[in-house]
C-alpha positions in Angstrom: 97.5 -174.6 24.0 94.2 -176.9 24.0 93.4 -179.5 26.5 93.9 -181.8 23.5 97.1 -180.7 23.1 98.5 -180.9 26.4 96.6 -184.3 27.3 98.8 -185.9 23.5 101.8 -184.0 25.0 101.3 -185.9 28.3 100.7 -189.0 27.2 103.9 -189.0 24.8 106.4 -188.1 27.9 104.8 -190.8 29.7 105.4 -193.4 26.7 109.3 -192.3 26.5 109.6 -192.5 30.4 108.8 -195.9 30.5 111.6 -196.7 28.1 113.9 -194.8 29.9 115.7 -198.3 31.5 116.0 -200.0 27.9 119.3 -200.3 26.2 120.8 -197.7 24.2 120.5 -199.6 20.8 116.6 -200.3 22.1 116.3 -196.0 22.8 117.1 -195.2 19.3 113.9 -197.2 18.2 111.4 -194.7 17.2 109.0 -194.9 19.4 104.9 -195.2 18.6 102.4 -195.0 20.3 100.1 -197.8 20.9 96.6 -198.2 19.8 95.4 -198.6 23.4 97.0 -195.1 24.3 95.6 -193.8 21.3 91.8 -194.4 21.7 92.5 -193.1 25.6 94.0 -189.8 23.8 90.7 -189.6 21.3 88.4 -190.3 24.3 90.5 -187.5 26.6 89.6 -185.2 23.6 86.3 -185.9 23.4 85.7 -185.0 26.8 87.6 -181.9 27.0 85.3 -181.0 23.8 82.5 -182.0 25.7 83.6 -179.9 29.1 84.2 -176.9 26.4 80.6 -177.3 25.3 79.1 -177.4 28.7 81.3 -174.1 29.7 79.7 -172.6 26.6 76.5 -173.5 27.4 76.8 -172.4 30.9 78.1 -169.0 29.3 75.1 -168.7 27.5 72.7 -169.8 30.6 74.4 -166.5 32.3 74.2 -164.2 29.5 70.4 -165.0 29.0 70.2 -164.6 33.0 71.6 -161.3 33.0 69.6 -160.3 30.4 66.6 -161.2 31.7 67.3 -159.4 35.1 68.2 -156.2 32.9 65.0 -156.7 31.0 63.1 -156.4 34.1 65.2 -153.6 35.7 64.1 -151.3 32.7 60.9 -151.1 34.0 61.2 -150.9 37.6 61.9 -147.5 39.3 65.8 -147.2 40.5 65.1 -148.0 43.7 62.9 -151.6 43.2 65.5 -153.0 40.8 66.9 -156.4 41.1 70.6 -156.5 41.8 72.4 -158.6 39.3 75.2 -161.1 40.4 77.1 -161.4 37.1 80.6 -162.9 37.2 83.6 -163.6 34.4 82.3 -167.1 32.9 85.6 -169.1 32.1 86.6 -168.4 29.3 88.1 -171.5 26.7 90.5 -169.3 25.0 93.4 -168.3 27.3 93.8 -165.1 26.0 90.3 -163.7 26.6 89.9 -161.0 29.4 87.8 -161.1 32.0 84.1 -160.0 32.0 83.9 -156.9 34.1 81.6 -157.4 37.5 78.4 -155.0 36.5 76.8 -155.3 39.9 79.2 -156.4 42.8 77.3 -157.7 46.0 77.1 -155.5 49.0 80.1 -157.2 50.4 82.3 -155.9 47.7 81.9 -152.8 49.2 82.9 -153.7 52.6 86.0 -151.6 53.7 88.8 -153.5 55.1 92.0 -152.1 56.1 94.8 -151.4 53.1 97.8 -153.6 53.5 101.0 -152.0 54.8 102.6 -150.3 52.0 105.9 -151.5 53.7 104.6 -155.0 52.5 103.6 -154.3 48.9 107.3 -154.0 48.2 108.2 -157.1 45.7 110.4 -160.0 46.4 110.8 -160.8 42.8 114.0 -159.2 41.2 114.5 -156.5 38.5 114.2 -159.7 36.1 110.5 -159.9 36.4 110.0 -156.9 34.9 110.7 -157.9 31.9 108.5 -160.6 32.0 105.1 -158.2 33.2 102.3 -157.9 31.4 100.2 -155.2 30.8 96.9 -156.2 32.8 98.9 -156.8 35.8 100.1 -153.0 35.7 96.8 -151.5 33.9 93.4 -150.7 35.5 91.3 -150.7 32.0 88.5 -152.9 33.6 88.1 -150.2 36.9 88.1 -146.6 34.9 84.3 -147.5 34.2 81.5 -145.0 32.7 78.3 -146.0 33.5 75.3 -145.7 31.4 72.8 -144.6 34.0 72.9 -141.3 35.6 72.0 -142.1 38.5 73.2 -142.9 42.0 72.3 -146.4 41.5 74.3 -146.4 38.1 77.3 -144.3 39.3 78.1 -147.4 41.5 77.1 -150.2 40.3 75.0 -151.2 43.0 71.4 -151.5 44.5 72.4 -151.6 48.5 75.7 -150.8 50.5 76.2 -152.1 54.0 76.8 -149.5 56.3 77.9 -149.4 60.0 75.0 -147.8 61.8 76.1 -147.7 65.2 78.6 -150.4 65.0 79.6 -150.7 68.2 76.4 -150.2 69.7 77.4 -147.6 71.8 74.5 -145.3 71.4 71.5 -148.3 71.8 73.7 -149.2 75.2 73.2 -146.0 76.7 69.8 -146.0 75.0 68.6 -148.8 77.0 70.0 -148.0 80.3 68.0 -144.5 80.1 65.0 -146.9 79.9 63.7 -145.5 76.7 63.1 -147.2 73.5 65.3 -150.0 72.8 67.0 -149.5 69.2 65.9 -152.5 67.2 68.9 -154.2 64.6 67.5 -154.7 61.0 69.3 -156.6 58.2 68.1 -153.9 55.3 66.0 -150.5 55.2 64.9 -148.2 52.3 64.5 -144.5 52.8 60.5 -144.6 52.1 60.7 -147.3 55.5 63.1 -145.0 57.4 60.4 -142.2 56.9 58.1 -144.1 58.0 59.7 -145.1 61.1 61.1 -141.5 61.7 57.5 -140.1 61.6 55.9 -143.0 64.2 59.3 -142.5 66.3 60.1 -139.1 66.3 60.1 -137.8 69.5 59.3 -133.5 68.2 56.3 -135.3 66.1 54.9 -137.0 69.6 55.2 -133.2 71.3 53.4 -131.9 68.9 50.5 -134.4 69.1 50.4 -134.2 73.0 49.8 -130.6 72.3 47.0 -131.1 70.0 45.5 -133.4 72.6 45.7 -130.4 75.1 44.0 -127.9 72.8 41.5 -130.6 71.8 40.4 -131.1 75.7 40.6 -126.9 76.5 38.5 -126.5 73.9 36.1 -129.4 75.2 36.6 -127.5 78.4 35.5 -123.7 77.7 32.5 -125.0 75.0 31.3 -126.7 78.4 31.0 -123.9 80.1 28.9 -122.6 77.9 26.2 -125.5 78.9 23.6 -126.3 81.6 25.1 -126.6 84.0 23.6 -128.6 87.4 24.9 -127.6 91.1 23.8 -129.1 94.3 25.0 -127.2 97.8 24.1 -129.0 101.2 24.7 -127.1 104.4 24.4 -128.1 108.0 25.1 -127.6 111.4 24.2 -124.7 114.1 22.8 -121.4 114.3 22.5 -118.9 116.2 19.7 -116.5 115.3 19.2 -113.3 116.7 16.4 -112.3 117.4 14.6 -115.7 117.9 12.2 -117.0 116.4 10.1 -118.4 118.7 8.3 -116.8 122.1 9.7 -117.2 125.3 6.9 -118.7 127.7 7.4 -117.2 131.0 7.4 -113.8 129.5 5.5 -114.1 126.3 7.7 -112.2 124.2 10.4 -113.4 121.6 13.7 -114.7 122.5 16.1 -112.5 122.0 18.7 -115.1 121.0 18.1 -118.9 119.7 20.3 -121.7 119.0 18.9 -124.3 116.8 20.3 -126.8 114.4 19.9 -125.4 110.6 20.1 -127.6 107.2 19.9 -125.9 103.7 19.5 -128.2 100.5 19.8 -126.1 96.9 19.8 -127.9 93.9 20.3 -125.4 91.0 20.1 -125.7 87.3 22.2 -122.8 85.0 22.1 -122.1 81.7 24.2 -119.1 80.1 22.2 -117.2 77.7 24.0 -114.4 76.3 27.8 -114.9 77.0 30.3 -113.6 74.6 33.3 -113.3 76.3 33.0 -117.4 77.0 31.3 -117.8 73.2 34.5 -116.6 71.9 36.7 -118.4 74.1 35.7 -121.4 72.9 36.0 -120.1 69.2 39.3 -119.7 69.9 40.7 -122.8 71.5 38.8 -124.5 68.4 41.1 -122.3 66.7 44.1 -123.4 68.4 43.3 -126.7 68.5 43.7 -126.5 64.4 47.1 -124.1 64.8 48.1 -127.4 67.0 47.0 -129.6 64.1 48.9 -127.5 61.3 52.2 -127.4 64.5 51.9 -131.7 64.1 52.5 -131.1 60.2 55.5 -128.9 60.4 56.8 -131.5 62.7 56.0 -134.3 60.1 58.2 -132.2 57.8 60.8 -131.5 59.7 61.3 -135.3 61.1 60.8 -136.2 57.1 63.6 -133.9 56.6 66.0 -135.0 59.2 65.6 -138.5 58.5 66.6 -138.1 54.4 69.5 -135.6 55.3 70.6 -138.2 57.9 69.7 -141.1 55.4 71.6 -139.6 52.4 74.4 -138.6 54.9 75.0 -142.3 55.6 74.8 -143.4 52.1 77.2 -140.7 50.9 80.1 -141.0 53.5 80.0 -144.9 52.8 80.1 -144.8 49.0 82.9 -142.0 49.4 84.1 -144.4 51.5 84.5 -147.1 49.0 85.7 -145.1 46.8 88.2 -143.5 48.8 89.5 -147.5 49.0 89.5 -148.4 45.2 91.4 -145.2 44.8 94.2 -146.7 47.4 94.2 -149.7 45.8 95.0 -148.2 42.4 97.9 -146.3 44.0 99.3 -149.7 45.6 98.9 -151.3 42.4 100.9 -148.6 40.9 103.4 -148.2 43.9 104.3 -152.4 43.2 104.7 -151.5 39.2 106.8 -148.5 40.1 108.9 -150.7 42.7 109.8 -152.9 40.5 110.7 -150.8 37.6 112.9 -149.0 40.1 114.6 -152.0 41.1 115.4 -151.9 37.1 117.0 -148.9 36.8 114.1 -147.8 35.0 112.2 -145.5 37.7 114.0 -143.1 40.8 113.3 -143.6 44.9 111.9 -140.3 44.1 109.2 -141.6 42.1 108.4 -144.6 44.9 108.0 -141.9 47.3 105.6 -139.7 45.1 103.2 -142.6 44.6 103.6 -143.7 49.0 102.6 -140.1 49.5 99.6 -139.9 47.2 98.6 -143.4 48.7 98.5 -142.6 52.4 96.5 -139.1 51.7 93.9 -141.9 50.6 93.9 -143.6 53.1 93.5 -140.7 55.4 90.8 -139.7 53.2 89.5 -143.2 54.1 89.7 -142.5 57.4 87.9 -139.2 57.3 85.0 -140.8 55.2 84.3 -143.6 57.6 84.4 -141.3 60.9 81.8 -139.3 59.1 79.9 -142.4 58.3 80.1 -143.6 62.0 79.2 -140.2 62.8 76.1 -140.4 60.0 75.2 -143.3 61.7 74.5 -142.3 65.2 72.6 -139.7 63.8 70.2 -142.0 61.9 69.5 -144.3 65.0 69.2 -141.5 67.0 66.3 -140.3 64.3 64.8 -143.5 63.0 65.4 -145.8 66.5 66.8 -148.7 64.2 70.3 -149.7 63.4 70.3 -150.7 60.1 72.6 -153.5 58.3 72.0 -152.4 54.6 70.5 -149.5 53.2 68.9 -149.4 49.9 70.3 -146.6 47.7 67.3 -144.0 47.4 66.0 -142.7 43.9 64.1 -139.3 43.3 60.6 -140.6 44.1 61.9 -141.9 47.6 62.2 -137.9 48.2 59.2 -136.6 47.0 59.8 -135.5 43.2 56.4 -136.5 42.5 55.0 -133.2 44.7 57.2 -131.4 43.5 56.3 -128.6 40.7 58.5 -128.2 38.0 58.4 -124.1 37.5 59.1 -122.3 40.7 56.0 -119.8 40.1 53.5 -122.9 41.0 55.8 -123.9 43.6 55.0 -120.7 45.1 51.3 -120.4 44.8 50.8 -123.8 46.6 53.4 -123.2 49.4 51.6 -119.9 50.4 48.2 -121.7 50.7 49.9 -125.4 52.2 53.5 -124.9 53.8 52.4 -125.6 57.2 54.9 -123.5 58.7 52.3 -120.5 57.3 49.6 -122.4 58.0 50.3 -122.3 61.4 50.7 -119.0 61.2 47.2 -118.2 59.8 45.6 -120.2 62.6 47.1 -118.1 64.9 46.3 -114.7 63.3 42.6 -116.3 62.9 42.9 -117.3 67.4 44.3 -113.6 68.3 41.4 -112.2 65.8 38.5 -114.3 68.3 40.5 -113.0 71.3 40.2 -109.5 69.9 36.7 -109.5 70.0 36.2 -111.3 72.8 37.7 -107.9 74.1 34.5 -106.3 73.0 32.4 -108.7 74.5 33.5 -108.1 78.0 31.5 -104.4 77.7 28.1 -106.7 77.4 26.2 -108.0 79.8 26.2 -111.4 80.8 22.4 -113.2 81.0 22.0 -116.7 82.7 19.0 -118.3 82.9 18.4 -120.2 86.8 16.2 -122.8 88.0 17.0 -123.5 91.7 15.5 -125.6 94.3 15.4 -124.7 98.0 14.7 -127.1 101.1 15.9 -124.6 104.6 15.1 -126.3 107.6 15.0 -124.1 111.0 16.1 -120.9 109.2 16.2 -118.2 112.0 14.6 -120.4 114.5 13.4 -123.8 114.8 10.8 -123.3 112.3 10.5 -125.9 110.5 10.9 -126.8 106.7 11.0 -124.0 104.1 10.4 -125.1 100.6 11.4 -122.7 97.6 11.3 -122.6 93.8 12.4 -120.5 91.5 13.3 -119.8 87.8 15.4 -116.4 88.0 16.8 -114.1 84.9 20.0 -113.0 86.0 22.1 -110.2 84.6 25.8 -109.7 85.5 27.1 -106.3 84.0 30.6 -104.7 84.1 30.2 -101.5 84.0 33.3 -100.0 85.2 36.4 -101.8 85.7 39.5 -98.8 85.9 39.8 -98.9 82.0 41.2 -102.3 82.7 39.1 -103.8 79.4 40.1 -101.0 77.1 44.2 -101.9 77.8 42.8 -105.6 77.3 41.7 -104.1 74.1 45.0 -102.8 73.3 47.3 -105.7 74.1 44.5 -108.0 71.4 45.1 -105.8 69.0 48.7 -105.5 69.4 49.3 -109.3 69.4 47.3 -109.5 66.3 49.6 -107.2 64.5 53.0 -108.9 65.9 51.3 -112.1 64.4 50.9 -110.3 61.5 54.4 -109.7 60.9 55.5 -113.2 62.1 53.5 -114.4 59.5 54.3 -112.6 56.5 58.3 -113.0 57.4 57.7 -117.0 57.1 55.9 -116.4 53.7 59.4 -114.4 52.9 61.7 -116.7 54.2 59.8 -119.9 52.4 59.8 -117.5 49.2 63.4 -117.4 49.6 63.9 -120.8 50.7 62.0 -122.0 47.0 64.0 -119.2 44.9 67.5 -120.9 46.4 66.3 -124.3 46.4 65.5 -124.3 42.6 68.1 -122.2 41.7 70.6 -125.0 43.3 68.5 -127.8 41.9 68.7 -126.5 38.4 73.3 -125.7 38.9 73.1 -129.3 40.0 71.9 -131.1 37.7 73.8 -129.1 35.0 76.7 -129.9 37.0 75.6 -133.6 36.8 75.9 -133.8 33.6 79.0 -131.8 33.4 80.6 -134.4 35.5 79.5 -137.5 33.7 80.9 -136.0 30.7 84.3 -135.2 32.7 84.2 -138.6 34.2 84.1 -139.7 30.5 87.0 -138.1 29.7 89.1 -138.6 32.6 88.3 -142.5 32.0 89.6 -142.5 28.1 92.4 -140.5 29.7 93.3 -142.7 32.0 93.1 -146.1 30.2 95.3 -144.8 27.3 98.0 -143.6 29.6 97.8 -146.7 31.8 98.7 -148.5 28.4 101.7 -146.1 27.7 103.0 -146.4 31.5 104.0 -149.7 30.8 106.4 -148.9 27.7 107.8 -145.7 29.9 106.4 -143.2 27.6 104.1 -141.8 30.3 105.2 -138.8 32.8 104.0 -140.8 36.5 103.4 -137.0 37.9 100.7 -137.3 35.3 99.3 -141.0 35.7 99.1 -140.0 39.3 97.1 -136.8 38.2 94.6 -138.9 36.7 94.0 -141.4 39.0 93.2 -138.6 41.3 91.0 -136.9 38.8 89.3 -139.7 38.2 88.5 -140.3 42.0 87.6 -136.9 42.7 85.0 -137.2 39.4 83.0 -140.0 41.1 83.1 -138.6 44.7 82.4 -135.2 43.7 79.1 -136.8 41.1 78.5 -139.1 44.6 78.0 -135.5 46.5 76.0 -133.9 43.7 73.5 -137.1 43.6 72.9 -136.4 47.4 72.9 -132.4 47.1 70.0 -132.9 44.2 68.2 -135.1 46.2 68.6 -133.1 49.1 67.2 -130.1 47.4 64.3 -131.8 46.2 63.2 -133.0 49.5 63.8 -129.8 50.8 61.3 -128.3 47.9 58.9 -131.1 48.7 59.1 -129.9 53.1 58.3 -126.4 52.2 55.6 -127.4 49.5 53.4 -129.3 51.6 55.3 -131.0 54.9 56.2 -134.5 54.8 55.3 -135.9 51.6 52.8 -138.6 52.9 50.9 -139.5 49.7 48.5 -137.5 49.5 47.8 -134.7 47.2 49.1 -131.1 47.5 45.7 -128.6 48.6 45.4 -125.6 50.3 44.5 -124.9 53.9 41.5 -123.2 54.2 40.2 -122.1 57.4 37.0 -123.8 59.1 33.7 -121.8 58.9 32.6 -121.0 62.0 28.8 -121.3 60.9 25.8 -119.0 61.1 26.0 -119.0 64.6 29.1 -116.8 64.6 28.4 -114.9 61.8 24.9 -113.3 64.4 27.3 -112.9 67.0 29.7 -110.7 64.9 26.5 -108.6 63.6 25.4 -108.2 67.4 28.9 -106.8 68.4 28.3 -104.6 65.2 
């Protein structure tokens, strides 16, 4: 009926009510209505034609809205979109369903405890059923395909909250260890949790104290390979024997003399021919690179944590989610089910069936959010910050963009820039400089001195000796029990256990590759697989929905299908996180930690001409 309508009908039971005192012979007067009432009816009208226009106008105001904001999302990357907030625009027809919510805000998602199913039983007799209508028992609106394949499309949604450390458990007995406090955000993305992870990460901070270490050892042994300035000051008493001086009742020398002595020697050193030290500080220079290539791995493996941890979170909390639109169907179907039982038209049997399936849901539920509480820790503990929202990730938040598309290639640049083998290398380069340092040790070692001497009463009270010099000395090994030759031994020996260590970690990141592509390629197959299944399930599911109202539809099966159709979305949920998983996994044993910059090899420093001569020497 039309607002017209109802407003005439009004108006007419309010002109016979106020006749209602009148005389019998008055009542049977037809009654008219007045020409004041009338222009108020035609000026009710118009406005109710005028509110109609308005609600179509603001129905077109949305529409061009929501088209704009999908205009704009077709061009932004997954993860940048803008989240539309399009909701049902009354409609002026009273039969007209709904419009379905395309993007719900983060608080739709919010999980809130089911109601007792003791309380969803109805009050209303078996006479209401008759009197149900079908989108009060059917689900059409919620079996929903989407039309992007994609995490972001599978639900609807550009952010879920998510209850990082709710409680705040963790960031209490965080602070009371006086470490870092955990800082509270309102929203994160999984490019800013790297970020974070790689500035906070406490294995990423080990690793560059270390390098700070080899950087100062090598400072250290390259110094001792310059001049090098020593002053040595002595004083205090002496007793010489014989004396220095002549005893003068007897004329002869004193056999004994006790004098005061003082010795100043100011000497300047200057290695030049020192291999053993040469080489030591060719190898710490080494190190300090291996340390450099250690900070990397670290980088990669914080990288790593933090999107396993990150896509963790996201998953248990959409599984979450889902978990509770899935009990919500079954309560919805547990009140239809009730009520056609109170009927005669359904068993107690049938009540129970649907309870059962309903509290496995919940428990489900229940499972999902103590893994997402778990999840949680586990990110704070990572990133230091205890997020309200997190952004849904997209492929490029994980590094697809480094990542090759044929395996072969993948290959090629993971042997010259995984720096898990580049660490390696370094070493094998540090124990090859030690190994000839080895043969170094059978040279001789030539400094070059400049000294200064000031001896004052030396033997005697003499007076002031003054001495300079400039001295070649040679310092030569020559037998030390075969002690250099075992030295000899254990270089080599490490060199060859590097060796090995090194070409097992090009094995294990060749197997590493081979799996990770192989269950990059099964997933996405199985992607699409389960969008096409999801498809199904949801034309299933609607058209048995429809034929559960007439009782021409088995409930063992309706209740098979709403379970299908939840396990469809949570298991495309897991698959989205597995493939993203794998590809940041491909991207860590590519190059590291995909920090923008372009995938290149590691090559080793050139040690310069200067070490070339030295090699031809020991030759």
């Amino acid at each position: 009926m039309s607002n017209r309508s109802i407003l005439i009908a009004v108006l007419s039971t309010f002109s016979i009510t106020s006749v209602a005192g009148e005389s019998a012979s008055e009542q049977n007067v037809k009654l008219r209505p007045t020409s004041t009432l009338s222009a108020a009816a035609i000026a009710a009208s118009s406005a109710a034609n005028a509110a109609s226009a308005a609600a179509a106008a603001a129905s077109a105001a949305a529409t061009a809205a929501a088209a704009a904001v999908e205009a704009i999302n077709a061009i932004l990357p997954p993860s940048q979109r803008v989240a539309p907030n399009v909701t049902s625009s009354p409609s002026a027809s009273p039969n007209s369903q709904p419009a379905l919510v395309l993007t719900p805000p983060p608080d739709a998602l919010a999980i809130k405890p089911a109601n007792n199913i003791n309380a969803l039983l109805p009050e209303n007799d078996s006479s209401d059923l008759q009197s149900e209508t079908k989108d009060s028992v059917t689900m059409n609106g919620k079996f929903v395909v989407p039309s992007e394949r994609s995490l972001v499309g599978l639900v609807g949604t550009f952010e879920v909250p998510v209850a990082a450390d709710a409680r705040g458990d963790f960031a209490a007995g965080a602070q009371s260890e006086g470490i870092d406090a955990v800082e509270s955000v309102s929203s994160i993305d999984l490019a800013q949790a790297v970020k974070a992870s790689l500035g906070f990460s406490r294995d990423v901070r080990v690793a560059n104290a270390r390098v700070d270490q080899a950087t100062a050892q090598a400072g250290q042994a390259k110094a001792f390979l310059l001049p090098s300035l020593l002053l040595n000051v002595k004083t205090g008493r002496e007793q010489s024997s014989p004396g220095s001086r002549l005893d003068s009742s007897t004329g002869r020398i004193e056999s004994e003399s006790s004098h005061s002595r003082t010795d100043r020697v100011i000497t300047l050193k200057q290695p030049l021919l020192d291999l053993p030290g040469l080489y030591d500080w060719k190898r710490r220079e080494v190190v300090e690179s291996s340390r450099k290539e250690a900070v990397r791995a670290s980088q990669g493996d914080a990288y790593l944590a933090t999107v396993n941890a990150y896509l963790a979170l996201v998953s248990s909390r959409l599984q979450a989610s889902m978990a509770l639109d899935y009990e919500n169907q079954l309560q919805e179907l547990f009140q239809y089910i009730d009520k056609r039982a109170n009927a005669g038209a359904a068993t107690k049997s049938d009540k129970e069936r649907v309870r059962a399936r309903s509290l496995n849901a919940r428990a489900a539920r229940i499972e999902q959010d103590a893994a997402q509480a778990a999840a949680g820790v586990e990110f704070v503990r990572l990133v230091n910050i205890a997020p309200a929202v997190l952004r849904l990730p997209d492929m490029e938040d994980v590094g697809i963009s480094i990542v090759p598309t044929e395996l072969q290639k993948a290959i090629s640049i993971a042997i010259e820039s995984n720096p898990d083998i580049a660490v390696l290398k370094e070493e094998v380069r540090a124990a090859q400089v030690d190994q000839a340092a080895v043969k170094g040790r059978f040279l001789p070692r030539l400094d070059l001195e400049l000294s200064d001497t000031n001896m004052r009463n030396m033997g005697g009270e003499t007076g002031t000796q003054h001495d300079q010099r400039m001295m070649f000395v040679m310092n030569w090994s020559i037998l030390n029990g075969g002690s250099d030759i075992k030295l000899g031994n254990e270089k080599n020996a490490r060199v060859e256990e590097i060796n090995y260590r090194l070409d097992d970690q090009r094995r294990r990141v060749l197997q590493s590759l081979t799996a990770q592509y192989a269950t990059l390629e099964a997933t996405r197959q199985r992607i699409n697989a389960g969008y096409h299944e999801l498809e199904s399930i949801s034309t299933a599911a609607r058209a048995m929905s429809n034929r559960m109202v007439s009782g021409n539809q088995s409930l063992l099966d309706m209740l098979d299908v709403y379970d299908r159709y939840y396990q469809a979305r949570t298991r495309l949920v897991a698959l989205h996180v597995q493939e993203m998983g794998a590809v940041a996994q491909i991207a860590r044993l590519v190059q590291g930690a995909p920090l923008g910059q372009s995938v290149t090899a590691v090559k080793p420093a050139d040690d310069g001409l200067f070490s070339n001569l030295i090699n031809s020497v020991l030759q």
